[in-house]
Backbone as CSV, one residue per row, in Angstrom:
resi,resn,N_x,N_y,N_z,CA_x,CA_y,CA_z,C_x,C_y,C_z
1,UNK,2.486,-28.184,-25.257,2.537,-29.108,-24.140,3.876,-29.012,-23.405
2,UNK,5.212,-28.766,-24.455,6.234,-28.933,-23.478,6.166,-27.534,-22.611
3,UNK,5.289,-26.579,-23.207,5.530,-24.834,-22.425,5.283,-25.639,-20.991
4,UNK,3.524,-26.175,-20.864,3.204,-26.056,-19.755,4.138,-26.982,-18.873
5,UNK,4.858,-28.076,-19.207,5.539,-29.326,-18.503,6.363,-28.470,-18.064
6,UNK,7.068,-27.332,-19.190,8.118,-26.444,-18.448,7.819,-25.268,-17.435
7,UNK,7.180,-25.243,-17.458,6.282,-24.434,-16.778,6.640,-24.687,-14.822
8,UNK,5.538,-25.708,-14.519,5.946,-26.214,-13.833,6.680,-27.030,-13.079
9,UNK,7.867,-27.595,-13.965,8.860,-27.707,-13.799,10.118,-26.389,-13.219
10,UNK,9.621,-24.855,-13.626,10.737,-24.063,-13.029,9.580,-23.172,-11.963
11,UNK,9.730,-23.873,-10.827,9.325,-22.783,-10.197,9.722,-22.285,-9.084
12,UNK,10.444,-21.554,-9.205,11.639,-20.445,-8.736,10.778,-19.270,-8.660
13,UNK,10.073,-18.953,-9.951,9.442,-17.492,-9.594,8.187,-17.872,-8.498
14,UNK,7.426,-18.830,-8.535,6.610,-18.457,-7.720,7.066,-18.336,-6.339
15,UNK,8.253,-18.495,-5.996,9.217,-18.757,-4.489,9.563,-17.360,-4.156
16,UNK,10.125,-16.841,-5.943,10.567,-15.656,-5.531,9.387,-14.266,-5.423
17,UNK,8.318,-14.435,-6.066,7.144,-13.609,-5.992,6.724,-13.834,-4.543
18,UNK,6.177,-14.851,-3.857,6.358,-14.926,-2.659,6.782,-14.064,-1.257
19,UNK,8.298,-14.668,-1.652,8.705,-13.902,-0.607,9.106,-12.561,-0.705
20,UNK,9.061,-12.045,-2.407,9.008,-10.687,-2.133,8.075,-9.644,-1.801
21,UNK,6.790,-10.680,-1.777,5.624,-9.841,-1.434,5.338,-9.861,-0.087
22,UNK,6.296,-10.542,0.794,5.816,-10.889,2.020,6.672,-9.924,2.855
23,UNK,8.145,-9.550,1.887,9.219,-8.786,2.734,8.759,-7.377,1.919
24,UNK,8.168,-7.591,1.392,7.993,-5.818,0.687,6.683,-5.386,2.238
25,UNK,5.764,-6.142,2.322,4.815,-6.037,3.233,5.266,-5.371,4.572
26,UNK,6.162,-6.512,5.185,6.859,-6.324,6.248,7.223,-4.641,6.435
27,UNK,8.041,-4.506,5.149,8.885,-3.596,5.236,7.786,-2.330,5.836
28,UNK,7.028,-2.447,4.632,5.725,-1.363,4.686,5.105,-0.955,6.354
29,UNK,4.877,-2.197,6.313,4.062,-2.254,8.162,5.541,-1.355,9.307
30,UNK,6.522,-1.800,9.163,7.839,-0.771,10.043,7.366,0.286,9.350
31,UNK,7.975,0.666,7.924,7.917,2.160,7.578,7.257,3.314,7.708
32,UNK,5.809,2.561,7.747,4.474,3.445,8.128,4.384,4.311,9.716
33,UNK,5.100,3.474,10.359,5.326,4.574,11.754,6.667,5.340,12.134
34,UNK,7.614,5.409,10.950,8.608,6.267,10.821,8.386,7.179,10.637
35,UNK,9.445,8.394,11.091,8.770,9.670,10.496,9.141,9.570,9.227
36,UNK,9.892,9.000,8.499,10.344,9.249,6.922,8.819,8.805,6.653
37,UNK,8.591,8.056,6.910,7.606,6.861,6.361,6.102,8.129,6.828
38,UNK,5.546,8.766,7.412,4.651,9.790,7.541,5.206,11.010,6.926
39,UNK,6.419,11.176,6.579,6.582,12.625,5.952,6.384,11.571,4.272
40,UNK,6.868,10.298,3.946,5.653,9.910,2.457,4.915,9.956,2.579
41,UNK,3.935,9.530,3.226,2.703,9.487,3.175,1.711,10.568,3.052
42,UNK,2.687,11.422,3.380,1.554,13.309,3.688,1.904,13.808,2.336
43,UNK,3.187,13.477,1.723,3.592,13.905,0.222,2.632,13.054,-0.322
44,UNK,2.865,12.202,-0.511,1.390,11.213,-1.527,0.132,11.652,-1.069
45,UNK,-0.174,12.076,0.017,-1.856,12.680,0.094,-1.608,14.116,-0.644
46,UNK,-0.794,14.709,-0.096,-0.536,15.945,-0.603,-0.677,15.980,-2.580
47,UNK,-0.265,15.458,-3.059,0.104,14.781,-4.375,-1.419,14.358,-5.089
48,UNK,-1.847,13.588,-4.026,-3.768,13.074,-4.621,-4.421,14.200,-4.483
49,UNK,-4.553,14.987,-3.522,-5.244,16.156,-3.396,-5.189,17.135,-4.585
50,UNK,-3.949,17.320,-5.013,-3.505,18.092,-6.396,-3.787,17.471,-7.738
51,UNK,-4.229,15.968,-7.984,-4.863,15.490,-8.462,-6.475,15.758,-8.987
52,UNK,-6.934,15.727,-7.468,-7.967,15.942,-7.207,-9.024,17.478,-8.037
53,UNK,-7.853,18.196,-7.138,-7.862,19.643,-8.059,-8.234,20.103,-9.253
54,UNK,-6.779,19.306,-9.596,-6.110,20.067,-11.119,-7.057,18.720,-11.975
55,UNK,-7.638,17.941,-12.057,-7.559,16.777,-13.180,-9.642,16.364,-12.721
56,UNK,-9.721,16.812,-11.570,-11.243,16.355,-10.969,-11.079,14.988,-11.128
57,UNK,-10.160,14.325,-10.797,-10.836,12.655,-10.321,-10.900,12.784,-8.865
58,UNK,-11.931,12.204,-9.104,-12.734,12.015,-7.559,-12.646,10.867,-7.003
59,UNK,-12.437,9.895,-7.672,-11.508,8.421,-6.894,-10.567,8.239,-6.181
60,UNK,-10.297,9.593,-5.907,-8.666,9.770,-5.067,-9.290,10.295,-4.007
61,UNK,-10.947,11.301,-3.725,-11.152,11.873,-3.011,-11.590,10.857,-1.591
62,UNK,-11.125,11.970,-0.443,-11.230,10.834,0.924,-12.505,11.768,1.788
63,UNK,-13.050,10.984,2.334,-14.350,11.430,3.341,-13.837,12.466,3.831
64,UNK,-14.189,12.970,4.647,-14.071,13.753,4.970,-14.235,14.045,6.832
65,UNK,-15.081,12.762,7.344,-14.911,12.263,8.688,-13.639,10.991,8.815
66,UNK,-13.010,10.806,7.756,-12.079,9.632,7.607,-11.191,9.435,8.945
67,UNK,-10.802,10.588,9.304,-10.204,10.895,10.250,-10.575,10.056,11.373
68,UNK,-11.877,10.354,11.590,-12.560,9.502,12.481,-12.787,7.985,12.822
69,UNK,-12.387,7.276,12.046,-12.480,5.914,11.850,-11.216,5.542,12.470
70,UNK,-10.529,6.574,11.571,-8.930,6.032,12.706,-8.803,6.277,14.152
71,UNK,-9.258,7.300,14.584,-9.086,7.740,15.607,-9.768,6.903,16.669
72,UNK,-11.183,6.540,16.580,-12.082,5.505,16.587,-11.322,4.206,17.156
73,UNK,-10.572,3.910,16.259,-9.921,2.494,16.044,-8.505,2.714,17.245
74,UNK,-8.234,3.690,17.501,-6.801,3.655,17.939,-7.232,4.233,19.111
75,UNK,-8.465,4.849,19.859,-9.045,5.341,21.314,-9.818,3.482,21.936
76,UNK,-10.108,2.607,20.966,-10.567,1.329,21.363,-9.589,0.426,21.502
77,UNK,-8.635,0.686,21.331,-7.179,-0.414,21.422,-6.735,0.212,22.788
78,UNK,-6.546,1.162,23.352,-6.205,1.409,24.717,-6.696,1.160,25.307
């Protein structure tokens, strides 16, 4: 009984889980149209693909019109 009284009595982490999930987010949404931030992103596809390969998981594998959805999405916003 005293865990849970203490429990909610310190809550600091849920303040700090919070806002680090909100500034990790942030961060993400800028980074993604950097070029640093697209030269990760082509290494991590690059990286699943070799996955893909070498190990056959296929949970990593992406359509193959995928392309299209984005493109789709970003010719209807203009």
């Amino acid at each position: 009984m005293e865990f849970i009284s203490r429990l909610f009595d310190d809550t600091l982490w849920i303040y700090t889980a919070i806002l680090g999930s909100l500034l990790g987010a942030a961060f993400l949404a800028y980074f993604k149209d950097t070029r640093a931030g697209l030269w990760c992103y082509a290494k991590l596809d690059q990286f699943l693909d070799y996955l893909v390969d070498k190990y056959g998981w296929t949970w990593f594998e992406q359509p193959t019109d995928a392309w299209r959805k984005k493109v789709s999405i970003c010719d209807q916003e203009d």
